[in-house]
N, C-alpha and C positions, 0 to 999 in steps of 0.2 A: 607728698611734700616736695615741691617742686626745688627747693632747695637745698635740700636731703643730700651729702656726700656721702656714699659706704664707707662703712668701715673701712680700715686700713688694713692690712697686713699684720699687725702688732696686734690691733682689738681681736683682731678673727681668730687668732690663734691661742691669745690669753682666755680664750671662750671657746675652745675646741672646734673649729670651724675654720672651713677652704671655702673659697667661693672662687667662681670662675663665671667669665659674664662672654657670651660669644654670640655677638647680635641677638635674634630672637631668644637664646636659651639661657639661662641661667641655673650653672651646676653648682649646688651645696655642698658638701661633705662634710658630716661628722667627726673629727680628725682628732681623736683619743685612744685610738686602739687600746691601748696599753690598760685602758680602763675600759675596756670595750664600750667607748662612746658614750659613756656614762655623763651625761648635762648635767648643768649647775646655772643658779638664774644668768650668771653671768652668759651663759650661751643662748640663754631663751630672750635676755635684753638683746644681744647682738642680732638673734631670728629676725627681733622685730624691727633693728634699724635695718639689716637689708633690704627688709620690704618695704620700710617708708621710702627709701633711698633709690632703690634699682630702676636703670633707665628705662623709658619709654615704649621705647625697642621691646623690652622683655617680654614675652608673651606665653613663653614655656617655663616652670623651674621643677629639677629633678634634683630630689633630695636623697643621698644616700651615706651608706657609713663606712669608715676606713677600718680594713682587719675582718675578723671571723664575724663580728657583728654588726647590726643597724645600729642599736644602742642597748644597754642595759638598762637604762632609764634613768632616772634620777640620782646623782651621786649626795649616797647615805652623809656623807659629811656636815651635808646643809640643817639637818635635825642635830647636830650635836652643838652646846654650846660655843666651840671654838670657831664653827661653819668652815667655808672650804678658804682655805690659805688666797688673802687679798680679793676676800668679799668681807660683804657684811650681812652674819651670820640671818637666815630666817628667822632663828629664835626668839631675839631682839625685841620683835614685833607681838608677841605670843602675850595674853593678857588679856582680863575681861576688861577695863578701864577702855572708856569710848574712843580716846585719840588711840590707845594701841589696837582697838579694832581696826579704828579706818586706817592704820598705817600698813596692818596683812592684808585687809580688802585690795589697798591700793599696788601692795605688791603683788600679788596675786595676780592681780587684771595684768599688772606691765609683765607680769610671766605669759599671759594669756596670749596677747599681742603678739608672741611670737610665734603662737599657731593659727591664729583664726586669719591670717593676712594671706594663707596659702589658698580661701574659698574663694578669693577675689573674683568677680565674672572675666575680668579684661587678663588674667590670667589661667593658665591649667598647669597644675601641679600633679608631679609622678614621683612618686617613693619608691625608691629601689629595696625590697629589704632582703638579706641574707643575716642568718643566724639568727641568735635574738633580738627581739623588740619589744621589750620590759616596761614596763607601764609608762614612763612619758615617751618612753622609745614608740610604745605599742599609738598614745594619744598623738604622735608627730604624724604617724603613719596616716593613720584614721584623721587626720585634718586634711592632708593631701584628696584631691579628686579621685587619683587612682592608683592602685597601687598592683607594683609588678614582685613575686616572692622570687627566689630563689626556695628550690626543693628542701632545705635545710631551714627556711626560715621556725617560728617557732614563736605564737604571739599569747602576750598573759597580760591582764588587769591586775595589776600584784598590788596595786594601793592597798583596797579595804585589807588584806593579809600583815600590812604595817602597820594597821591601825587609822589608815588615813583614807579620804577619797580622790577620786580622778578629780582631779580640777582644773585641767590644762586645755577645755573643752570637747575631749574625748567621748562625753557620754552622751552627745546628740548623735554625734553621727555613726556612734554602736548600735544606739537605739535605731536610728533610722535606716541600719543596714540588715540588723540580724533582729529585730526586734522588741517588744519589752522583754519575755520572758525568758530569749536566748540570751542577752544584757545582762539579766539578773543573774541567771546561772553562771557566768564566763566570769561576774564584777566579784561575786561571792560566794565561789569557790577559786578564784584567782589561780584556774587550771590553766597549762599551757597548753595553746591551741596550735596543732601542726599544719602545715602547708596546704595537704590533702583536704584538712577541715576546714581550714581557711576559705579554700575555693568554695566547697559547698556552703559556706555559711556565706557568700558572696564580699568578705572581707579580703578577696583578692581579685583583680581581673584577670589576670597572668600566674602560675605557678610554673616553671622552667627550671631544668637544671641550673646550677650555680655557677657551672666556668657560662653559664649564655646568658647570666644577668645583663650582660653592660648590652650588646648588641642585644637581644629583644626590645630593652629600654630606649636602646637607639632608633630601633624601624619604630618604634612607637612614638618618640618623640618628633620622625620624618611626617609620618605620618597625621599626627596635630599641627603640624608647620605647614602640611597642603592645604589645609582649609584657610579661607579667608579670613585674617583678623578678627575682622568688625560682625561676621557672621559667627564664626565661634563665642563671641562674648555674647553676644545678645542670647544664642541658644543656650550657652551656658546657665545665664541669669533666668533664660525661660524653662530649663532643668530644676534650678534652683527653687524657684518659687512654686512649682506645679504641685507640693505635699500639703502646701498652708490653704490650696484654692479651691475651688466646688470646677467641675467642669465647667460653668458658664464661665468663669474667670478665668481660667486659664483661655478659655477660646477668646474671651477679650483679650488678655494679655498676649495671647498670639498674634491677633489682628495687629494692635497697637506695635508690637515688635518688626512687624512684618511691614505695615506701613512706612515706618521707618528707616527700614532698609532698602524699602523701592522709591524711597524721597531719596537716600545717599546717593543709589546705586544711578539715576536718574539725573542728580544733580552733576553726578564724575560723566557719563555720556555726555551732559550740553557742554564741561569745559572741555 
């Protein structure tokens, strides 16, 4: 949305959330300690305006949380009739009558939007987590490309244990990291997974002590800023697509990418 202003200062914090924009990177933060980071839709609308909104420029965003954790997940508040003080409660919506469907379907997705904006190709997203990361905390994480723990981290599906499911689009890319039957066992017994497990179930790149969260996160975010732009997004997107395609397709879609890049790369030498 090319006319997308971010949020303000007021909205970000009425939604638990810092944002910092510094050229290529763009830092998030969590900013509820008190509640350990515990989100409300109001924070997953605001996810979403900063990624319709965020400059051009951006090409890195690192997501992390302020205090002892990433987030606890979901704040309980939102299931009770009163909802969370100056919103408008989820319940609201709850009804078999066809408009109150589509009015939770349609909420739902504007919750969703503030996680699926983090697979974008033209960007790469890093989740910093220490402590817990609670089921939309655990779904925030698991939207991100990659994710760096802290030793202390601590990740749990706790939905189906409330009675409800993941629905913040958490459960592809569970599934596509640790597979059906690891998925099934994590979603429905809503154990918590420690850091150590984390790595081996490949649900972390990085496991590090906790005072070396921010510097690892940082040579890793130097480290995505040496690659060229337009060569990171293409690969990215050529990443992306390689589990939907038979190997003839991917080797097309490699051609066709590649092509492309020696048509840019080609056209910047003649000016």
């Amino acid at each position: 949305m090319e006319d997308a202003v971010l949020p303000d200062g007021d909205e970000l914090s009425a939604a638990g959330l810092r944002l910092e924009v510094d050229g290529e990177v763009a830092r998030i933060a969590l900013a509820r300690p008190e509640r350990r980071n515990a989100m409300t839709g109001r924070t997953w609308r605001a996810l979403a305006h900063v990624g319709q909104a965020l400059p051009e420029s951006v090409r890195i965003v690192v997501l992390s949380g302020d205090g002892p954790s990433f987030s606890a997940g979901i704040d309980l508040a939102m299931f009770s009739p009163e909802g969370v003080p100056g919103e408008r409660t989820l319940m609201a919506d709850v009804g078999e009558a066809p408009e109150q469907r589509a009015a939770l379907d349609a909420g739902i997705a504007a919750y969703q939007e503030g996680f699926t904006w983090l697979r974008r190709p033209d960007i790469v997203s890093v989740a910093a987590v220490q402590g817990h990361a609670i089921g939309a905390g655990f779904q925030l994480a698991l939207s991100c490309d990659l994710r760096v723990l802290a030793d202390d981290a601590k990740l749990c599906m706790k939905e189906p244990a409330l009675g409800l499911v993941p629905d913040l689009s958490g459960t592809k890319p569970l599934v596509d990291i640790v597979g059906l039957p690891r998925a099934m066992e994590l979603c429905l017994t809503a154990r918590t997974v420690q850091a150590d497990e984390a790595e081996r179930l490949r649900l972390a790149e990085l496991v590090v002590p906790g005072d070396e969260l921010a510097t690892t996160v940082d040579d890793l975010v130097a480290a995505l800023a040496a690659v060229p732009r337009d060569a990171a997004s293409a690969t990215k997107e050529l990443l992306q697509g390689a589990p939907g395609r038979t190997l003839d397709e991917q080797c097309a879609a490699e051609r066709t990418a590649q092509a492309d890049r020696l048509i840019s790369m080609a056209a910047q030498m003649g000016g």
